[in-house]
ROSE-101437 format. One record per residue: y, x, z of N, C-alpha, C, CB in turn; residue in one letter. Coordinates in steps of 0.05 Angstrom, whole numbers, plus 5000, padded with zeros to 4 digits. Atoms other than C-alpha are relative to their C-alpha. Glycine has a CB too. Layout:
N
YXZYXZYXZYXZA ...
REM end
This chain:
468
501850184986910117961781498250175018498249834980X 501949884975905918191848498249834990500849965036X 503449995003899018271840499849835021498150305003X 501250174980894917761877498450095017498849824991X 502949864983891718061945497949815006500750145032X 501450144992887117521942498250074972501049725010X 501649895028884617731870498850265006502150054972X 502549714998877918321875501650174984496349974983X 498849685019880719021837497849914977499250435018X 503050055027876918881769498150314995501949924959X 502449805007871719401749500750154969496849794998X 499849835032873019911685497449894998500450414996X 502250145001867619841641498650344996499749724974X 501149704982865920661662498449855025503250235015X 501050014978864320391721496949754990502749905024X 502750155016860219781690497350085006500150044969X 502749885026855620211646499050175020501050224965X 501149794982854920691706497049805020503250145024X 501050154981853020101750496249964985502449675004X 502150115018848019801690497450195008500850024967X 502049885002844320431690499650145024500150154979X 501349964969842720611761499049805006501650065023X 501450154993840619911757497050054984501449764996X 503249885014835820081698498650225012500350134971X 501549724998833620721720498249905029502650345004X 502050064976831720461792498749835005500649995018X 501150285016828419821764498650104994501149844980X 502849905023823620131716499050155007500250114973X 502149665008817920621723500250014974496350025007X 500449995035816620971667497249854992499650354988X 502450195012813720491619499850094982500149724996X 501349915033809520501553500149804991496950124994X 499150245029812020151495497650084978504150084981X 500949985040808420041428501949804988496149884987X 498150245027812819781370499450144968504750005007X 499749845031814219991295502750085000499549814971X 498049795001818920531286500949944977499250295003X 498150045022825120421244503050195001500749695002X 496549874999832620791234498750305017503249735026X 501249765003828621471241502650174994497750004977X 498149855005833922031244499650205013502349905003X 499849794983834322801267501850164991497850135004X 497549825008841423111266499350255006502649945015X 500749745000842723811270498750115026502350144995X 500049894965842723801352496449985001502049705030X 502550004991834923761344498749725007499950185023X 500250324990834822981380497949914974503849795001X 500850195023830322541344500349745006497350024991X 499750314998832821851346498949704987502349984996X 502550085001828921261328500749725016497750235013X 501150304996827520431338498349945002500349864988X 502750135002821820151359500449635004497950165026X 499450264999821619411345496849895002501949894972X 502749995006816818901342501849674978496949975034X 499650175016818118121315502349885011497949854996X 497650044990823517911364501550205005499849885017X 498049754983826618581391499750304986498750045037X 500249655009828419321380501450165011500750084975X 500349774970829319851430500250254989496850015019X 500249835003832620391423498850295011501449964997X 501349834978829121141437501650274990496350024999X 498949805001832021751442497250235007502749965019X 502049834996826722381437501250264999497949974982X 498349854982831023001476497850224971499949985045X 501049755025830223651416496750145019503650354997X 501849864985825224001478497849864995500750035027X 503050145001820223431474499149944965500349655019X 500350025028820123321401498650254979502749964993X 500449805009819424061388497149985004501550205010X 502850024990812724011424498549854994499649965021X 502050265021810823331383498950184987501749754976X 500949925031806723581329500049674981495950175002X 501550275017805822831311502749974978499349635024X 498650025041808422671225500549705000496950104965X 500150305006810721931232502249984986500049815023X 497150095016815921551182499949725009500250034964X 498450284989819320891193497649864983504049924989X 501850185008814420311192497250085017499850014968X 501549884977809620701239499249815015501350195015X 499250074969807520411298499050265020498149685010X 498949804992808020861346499249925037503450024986X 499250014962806020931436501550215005497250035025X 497749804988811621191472499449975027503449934993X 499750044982811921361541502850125007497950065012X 498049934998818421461576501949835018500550034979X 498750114979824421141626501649884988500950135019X 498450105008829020671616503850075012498749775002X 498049824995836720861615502549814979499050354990X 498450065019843120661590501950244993501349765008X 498849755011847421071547503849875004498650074961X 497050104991855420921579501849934980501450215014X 498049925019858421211517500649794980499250244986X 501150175020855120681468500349695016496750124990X 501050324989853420041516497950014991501349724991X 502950035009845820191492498650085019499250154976X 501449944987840820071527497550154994500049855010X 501949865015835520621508497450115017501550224987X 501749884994828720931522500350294994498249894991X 500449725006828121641532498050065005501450185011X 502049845001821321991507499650135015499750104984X 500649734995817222391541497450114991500150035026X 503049985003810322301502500649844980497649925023X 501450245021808821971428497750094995501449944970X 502549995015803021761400498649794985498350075015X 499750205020800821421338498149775017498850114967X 502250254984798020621366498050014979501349635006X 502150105014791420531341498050234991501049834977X 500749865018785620821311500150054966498249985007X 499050045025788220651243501450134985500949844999X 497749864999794321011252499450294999501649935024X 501249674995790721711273498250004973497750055035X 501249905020786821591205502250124986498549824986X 498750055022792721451168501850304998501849715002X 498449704989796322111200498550124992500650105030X 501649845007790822501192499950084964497649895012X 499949965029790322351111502450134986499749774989X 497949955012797422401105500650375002502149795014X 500249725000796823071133498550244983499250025021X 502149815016790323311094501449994969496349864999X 499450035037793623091028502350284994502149584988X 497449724997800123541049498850224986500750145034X 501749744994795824141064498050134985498749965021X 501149925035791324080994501950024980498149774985X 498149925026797023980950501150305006502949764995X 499549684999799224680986497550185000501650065027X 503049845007791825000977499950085024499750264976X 500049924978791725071046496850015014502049845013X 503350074997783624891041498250094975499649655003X 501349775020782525350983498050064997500650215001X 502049855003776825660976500350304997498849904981X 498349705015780426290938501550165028503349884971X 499249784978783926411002499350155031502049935003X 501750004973779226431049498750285001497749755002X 500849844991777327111081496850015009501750045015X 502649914993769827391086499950065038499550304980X 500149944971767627421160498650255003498749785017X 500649814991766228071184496450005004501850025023X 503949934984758028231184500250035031498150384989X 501149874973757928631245502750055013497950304996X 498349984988764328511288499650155028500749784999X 500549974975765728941345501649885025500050245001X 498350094975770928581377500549644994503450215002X 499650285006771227781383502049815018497449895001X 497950114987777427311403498249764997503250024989X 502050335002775026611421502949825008496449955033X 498250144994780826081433498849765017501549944976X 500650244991778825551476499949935040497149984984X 498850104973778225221551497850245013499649615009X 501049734989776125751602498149805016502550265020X 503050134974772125131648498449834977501449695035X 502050185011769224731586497250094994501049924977X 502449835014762024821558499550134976498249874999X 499649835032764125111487499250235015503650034980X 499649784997766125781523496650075009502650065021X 501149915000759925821553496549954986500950035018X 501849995023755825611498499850194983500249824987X 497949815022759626181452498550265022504849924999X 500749764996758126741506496149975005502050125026X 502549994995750726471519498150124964499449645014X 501350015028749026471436501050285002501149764973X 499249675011753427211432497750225019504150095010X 501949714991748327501487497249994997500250095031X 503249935005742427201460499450124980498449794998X 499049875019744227491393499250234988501850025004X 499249665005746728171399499650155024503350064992X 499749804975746328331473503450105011498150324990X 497249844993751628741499500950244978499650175031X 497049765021757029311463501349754989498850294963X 497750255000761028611444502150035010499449765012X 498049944983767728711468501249624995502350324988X 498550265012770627931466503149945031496549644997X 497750114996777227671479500549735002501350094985X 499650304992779026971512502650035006498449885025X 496850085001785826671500498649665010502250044958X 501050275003784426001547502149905000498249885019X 497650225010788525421534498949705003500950044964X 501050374996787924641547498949884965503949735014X 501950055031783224371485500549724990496450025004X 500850355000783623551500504049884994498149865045X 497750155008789323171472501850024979501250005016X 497649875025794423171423502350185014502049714984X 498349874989799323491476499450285001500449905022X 501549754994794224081476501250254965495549885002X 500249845032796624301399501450265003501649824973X 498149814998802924731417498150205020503049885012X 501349694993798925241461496650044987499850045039X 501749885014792925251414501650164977497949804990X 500049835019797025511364501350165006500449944979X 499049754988801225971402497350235012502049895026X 502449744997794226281432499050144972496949865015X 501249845020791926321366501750214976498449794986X 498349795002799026691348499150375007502249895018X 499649744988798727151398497050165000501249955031X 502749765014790427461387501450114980496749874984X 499949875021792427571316502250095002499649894980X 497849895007798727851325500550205017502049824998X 499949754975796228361389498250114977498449975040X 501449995018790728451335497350195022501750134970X 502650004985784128891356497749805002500850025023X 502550145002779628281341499049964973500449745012X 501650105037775328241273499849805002497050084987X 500050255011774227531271500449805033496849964978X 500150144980776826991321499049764998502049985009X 501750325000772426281342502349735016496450045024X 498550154991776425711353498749775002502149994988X 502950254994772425161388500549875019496950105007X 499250154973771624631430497549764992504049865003X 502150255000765924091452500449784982500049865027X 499150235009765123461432501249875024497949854987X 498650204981769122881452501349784974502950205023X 499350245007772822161425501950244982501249725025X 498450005016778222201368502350065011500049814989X 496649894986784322241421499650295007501149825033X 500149754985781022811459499850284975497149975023X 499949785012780423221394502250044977497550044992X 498450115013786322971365501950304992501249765016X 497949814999790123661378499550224967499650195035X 501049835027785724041314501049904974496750004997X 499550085021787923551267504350004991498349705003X 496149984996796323741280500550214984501750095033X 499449625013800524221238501050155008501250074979X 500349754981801524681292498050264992498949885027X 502349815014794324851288498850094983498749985002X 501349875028793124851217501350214991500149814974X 498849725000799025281212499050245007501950015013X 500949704993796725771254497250024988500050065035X 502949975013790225751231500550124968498349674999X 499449955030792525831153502050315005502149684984X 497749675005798326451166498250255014504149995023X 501049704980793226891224498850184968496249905034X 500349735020791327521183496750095010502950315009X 503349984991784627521228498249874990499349945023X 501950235017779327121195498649845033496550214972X 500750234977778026481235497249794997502849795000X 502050125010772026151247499449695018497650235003X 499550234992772525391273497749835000501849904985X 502850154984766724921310501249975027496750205001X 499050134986769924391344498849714992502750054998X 501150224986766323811370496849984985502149714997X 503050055009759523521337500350084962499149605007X 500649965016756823701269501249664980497150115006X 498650215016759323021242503250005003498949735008X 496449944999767323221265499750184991502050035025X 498849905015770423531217502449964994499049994985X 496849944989777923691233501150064977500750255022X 499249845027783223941187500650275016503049854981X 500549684998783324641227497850044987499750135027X 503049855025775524701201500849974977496749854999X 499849975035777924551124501950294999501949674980X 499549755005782525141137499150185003501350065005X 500949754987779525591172497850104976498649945033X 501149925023775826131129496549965000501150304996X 502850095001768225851159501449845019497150185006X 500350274977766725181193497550065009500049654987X 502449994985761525201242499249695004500450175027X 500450224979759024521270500449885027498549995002X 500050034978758624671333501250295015497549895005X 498549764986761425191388496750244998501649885043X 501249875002754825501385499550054971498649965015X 499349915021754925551311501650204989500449874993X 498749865015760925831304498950295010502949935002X 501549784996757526381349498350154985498949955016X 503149975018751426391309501750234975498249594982X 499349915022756126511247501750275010501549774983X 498749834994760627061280497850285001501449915025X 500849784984754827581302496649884985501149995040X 502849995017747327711263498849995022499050254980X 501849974988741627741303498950275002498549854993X 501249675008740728461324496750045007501850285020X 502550044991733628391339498850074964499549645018X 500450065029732628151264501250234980501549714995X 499349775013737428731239498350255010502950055004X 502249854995733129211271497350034987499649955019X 502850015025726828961237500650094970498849664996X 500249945038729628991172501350324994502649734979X 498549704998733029731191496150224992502050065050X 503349824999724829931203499549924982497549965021X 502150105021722329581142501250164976499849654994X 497449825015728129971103498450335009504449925020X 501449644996725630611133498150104998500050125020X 502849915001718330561129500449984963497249755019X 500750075026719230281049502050304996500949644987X 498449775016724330941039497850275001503350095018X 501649874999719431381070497550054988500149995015X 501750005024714131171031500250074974499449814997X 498849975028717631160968500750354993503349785000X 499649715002719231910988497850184995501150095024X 503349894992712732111006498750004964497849685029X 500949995022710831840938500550144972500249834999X 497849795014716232220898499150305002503149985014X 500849704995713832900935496550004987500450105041X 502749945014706032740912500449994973497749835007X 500349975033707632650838500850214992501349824984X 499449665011711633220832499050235007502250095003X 502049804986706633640874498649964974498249925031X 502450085022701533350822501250124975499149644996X 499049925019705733470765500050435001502949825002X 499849795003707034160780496850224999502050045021X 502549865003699434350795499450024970497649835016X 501350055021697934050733501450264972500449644994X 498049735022702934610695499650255012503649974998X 501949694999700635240733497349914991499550165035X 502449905012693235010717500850094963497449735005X 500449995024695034990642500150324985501949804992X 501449615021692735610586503450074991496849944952X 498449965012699235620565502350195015500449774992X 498049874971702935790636498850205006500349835029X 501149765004697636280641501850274982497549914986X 499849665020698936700585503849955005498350004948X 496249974993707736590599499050145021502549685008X 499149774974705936920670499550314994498249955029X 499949715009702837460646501350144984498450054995X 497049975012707837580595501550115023501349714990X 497849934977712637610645499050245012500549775024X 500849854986709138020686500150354986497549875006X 500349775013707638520632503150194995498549914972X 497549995010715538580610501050095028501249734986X 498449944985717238620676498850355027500349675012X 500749704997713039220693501650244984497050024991X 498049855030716239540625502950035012500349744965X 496649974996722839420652500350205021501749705011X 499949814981721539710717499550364992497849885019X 500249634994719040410688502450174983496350144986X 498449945008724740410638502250035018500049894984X 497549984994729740340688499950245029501149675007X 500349814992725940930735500750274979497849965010X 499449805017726741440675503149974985497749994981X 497150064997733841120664501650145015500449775010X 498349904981736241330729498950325001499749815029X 500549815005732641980721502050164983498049974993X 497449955020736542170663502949984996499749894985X 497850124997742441870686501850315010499749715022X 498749764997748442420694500350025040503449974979X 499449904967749742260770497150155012500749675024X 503349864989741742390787499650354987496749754982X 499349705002743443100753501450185015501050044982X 497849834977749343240792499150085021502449865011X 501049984972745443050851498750215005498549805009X 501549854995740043430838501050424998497949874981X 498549734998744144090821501350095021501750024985X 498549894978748544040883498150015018502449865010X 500949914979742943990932498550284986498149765015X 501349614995740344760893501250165000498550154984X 497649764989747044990901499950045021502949974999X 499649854969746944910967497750085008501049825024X 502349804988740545140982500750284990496849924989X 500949695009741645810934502350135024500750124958X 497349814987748445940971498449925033504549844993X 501849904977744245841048498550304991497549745006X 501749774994739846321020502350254994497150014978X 498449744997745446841001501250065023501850024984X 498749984967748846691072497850215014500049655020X 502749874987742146971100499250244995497749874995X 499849735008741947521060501750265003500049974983X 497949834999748147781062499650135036503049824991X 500649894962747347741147497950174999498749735026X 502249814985741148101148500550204986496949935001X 498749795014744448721095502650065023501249894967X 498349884987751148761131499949995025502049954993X 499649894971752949061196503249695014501550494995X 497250224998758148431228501150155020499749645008X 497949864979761248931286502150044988499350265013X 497449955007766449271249502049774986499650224983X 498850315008768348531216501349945023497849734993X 498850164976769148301283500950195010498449845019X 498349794990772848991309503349924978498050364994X 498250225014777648751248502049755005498749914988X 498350404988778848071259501849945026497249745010X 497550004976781248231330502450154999499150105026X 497149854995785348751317501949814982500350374990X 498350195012787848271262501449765015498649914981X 499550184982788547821312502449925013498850055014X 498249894986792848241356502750024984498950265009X 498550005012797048331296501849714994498950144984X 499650245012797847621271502949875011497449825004X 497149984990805947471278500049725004502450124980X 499150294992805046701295500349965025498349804992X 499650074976804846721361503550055006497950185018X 497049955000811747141358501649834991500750194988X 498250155005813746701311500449705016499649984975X 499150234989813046111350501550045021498149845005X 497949934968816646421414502849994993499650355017X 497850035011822346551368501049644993499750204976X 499750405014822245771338501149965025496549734993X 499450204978822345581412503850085009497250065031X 497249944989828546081435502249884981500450325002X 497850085004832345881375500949765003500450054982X 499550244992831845171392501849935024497649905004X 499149964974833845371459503249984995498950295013X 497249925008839845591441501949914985500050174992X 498750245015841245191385501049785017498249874982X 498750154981841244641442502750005014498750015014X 497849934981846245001485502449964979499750325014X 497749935019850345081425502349764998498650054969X 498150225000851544401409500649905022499449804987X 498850184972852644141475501750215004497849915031X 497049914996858644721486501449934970500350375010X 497750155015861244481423500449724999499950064976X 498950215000860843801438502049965026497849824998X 497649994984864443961503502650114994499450105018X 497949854999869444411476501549724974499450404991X 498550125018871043901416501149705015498149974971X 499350214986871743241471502850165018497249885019X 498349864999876243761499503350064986498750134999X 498149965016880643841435500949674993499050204974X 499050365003880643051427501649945024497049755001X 497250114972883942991498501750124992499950075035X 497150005004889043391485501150014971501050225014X 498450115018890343231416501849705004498250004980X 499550294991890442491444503750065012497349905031X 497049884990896642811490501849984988500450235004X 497849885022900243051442500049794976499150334986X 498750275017899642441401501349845013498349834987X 497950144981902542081458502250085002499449995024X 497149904991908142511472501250014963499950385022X 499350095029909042521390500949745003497750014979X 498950285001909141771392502649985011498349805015X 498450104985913941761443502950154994498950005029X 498349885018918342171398500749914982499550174992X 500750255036917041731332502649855000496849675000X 497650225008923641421305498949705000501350074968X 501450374999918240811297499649925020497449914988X 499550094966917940731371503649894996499450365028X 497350105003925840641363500549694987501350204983X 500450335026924240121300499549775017496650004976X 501550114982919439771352501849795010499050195019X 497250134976925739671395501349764982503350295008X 497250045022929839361340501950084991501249885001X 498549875022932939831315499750074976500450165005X 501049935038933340041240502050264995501249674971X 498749865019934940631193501049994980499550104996X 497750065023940440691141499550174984503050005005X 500649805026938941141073501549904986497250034985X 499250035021943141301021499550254984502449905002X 501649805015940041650967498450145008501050144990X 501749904987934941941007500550125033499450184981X 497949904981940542111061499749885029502849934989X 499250074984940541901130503449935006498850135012X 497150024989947141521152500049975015501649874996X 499549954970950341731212502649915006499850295010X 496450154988957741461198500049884972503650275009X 499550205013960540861162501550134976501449795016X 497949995021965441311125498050154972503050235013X 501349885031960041641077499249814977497050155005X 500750225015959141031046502649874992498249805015X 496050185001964840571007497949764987503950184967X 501350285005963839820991499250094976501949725000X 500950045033959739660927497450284998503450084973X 502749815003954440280946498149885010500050285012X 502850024998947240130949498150175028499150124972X 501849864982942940301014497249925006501250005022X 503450105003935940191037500750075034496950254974X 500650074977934639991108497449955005501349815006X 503550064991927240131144500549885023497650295005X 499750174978926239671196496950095008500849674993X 503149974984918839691239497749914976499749755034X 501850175021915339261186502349954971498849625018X 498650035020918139381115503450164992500049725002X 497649945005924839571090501449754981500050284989X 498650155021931139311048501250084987501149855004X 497349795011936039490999501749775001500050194965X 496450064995942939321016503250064983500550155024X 497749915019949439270978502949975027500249724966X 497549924987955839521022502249804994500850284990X 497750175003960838961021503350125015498849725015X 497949934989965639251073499850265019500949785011X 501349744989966439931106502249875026500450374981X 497749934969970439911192499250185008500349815026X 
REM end
């Protein structure tokens, strides 16, 4: 049967679903649904998939792994739930679906009910301890602050740190967006990355006041996370003295306010100063007082009769000792020696003196020269030198005449060598012995006799099998 050219080409239903959703997509802005969330699911691919209904209808949403990751928000089926996002059909299915790009719980009811469900988590894990909460540093020299670089926290935080302490403060600003629930994922990545460059003793994590949405981001478990694992001790004052977040139950101090948490980070050096002087005048005193009693004390023991008569004592004994230990050394054998050798040498000066002015010293010294003249060292040393002389010469003609007898021994070992039956060996040739005999013909030998053959390296003995 021929097709009818009056019948349209029908439509796959590819093409359809294609059509459908270029109609949806260019139809709709992105709209905001509220419904109650049902058929809650997140496979491995990350996706979180998800129904929002209400009493007539239910709409499916699809929440892409990227945007979900960045939720912090804890909802279960039965929720209700604002979504923002576009409308879309899915070809594969015939569903027509919403794709997320923003939740957030509807109501203020809902942000309690999140909130509790979260604090209850976060106590049954002791995550609001007491026990694990870190001491804040007295006297920090270096301070991280987390918060918005244009709000008035920051400069509530550096106005309280320089009325304070002044300057030597070194502080560190990690800014980051503060307002919203979308704000959670880079508060707790800033407050990653301080504690994990480290260099800060205690970081302030703060932020003004403002409504329930705008501070919505402190109460996520992003931030409590990070707040609960940093290794820095954290000090939290965010919004008014009546908000109270679940980052402040973790954190290891709550402040009230952004200038609180200041307050609590850093003493009053003004005030430490005073009490540094009141410390130093009360030590100095206390010293002062220590040196007059024992001044006093000690007067009071030289005046006494008793220390009297001990000094003189002493005194007396120690005269005694002194004259015993002059008639000691008197008596002592070296102070004899001494004194004997300086009257030896005086008696023998005086015999020197004597003897000179008795004898005549010319003929001594007529003596001594001619002895002089005599004295065979000079000869002998002229001799020392010639035989050296000579000795020299000696060995050097016998080291020439014996380099001499080495060349031509050398010669004559050459021309020897070149005589040597073992030069022959060398060649490959060999010698024949029998019984000590050189053989020079086959006939001195008969089969069955025994010979010995030297070759260059080694010999052999040989048994005669056949004589030609």
């Amino acid at each position: 049967m021929s097709p009818d050219p009056a019948r349209p080409r029908p439509f796959t239903v590819s093409e359809v679903m294609h059509q459908v959703r270029a109609c949806l997509e260019d139809g709709f802005r992105p709209v905001f649904v509220r419904g109650e969330v049902a058929n809650k699911s997140r496979p491995r691919s990350g996706h979180l998939y998800l129904s929002l209904r209400d009493g007539q209808s239910s709409l499916r949403v699809v929440v892409f792994a990227s945007i979900a990751e960045r939720s912090p928000l804890d909802f279960q089926n039965g929720d209700e739930l604002h979504v923002w996002g576009r409308i879309t059909a899915y070809p594969r299915s015939g569903d027509v679906q919403l794709v997320a790009e923003r939740l957030e719980p509807a109501g203020a009811g809902a942000w309690r009910e999140q909130k509790e469900r979260l604090r209850k988590r976060f106590a049954a894990e002791g995550c609001f301890d007491e026990a694990r909460k870190r001491p804040i540093p007295f006297l920090p020299r270096s301070i991280g602050v987390v918060t918005s670089p244009t709000g008035a926290a920051i400069r509530d935080v550096f106005s309280t740190l320089e009325r304070r302490f002044g300057g030597g403060l070194r502080i560190v600003l990690a800014p980051v967006k503060v307002n919203g629930l979308d704000a959670a994922p880079a508060i707790a990545e800033a407050l990653r990355d301080l504690d994990r460059a480290g260099g800060c003793d205690v970081i302030l994590l703060v932020r003004g006041g403002g409504s329930q949405e705008d501070l919505a981001a402190f109460d996520t478990e992003p931030v409590v996370r990070a707040v609960v694992h940093a290794q820095t001790p954290i000090v939290c004052g965010v919004g008014h003295e009546t908000d109270v977040s679940l980052a402040d139950l973790a954190a290891d101090r709550r402040a009230p306010t952004p200038t609180g948490a200041a307050e609590v980070a850093v003493p009053v050096k003004r005030e430490l100063l005073q009490v540094l002087a009141r410390m130093e005048r009360r030590l100095h005193a206390a010293g002062l007082g220590r040196i007059r009693a024992l001044r006093q004390r000690l007067e009071h023991a030289a005046q006494a009769h008793g220390l009297r008569v001990v000094r003189l004592r002493l005194s007396q004994a120690h005269q005694r000792l002194q004259d015993r230990a002059r008639r000691l050394e008197q008596a002592s054998p070296q102070a004899t020696l001494a004194r004997r050798q300086t009257e030896l040498a005086r008696a023998g000066e005086a015999l020197e003196r004597a003897v000179r002015a008795r004898v005549d010293p010319r003929p001594l010294e007529d003596a001594a020269r001619h002895l002089a003249r005599l004295n065979p060292a000079p000869r002998v040393e002229q001799a020392r030198r010639t035989v050296d002389e000579r000795a020299q010469r000696l060995r050097a003609a016998l080291a020439r005449d014996l380099a001499q007898r080495q060349r031509a021994l050398a010669a004559q070992a050459e021309r020897l060598e070149g005589l040597s039956p073992l030069k022959v060996l060398a060649r490959g040739y060999s010698l024949t012995t029998k019984d000590g005999a050189l053989l020079r013909r086959a006939a001195d030998v008969a089969p069955g006799d025994t010979v010995r053959v030297r070759l260059q390296e080694g010999e052999l003995d040989a048994e005669v099998r056949e004589v030609r």
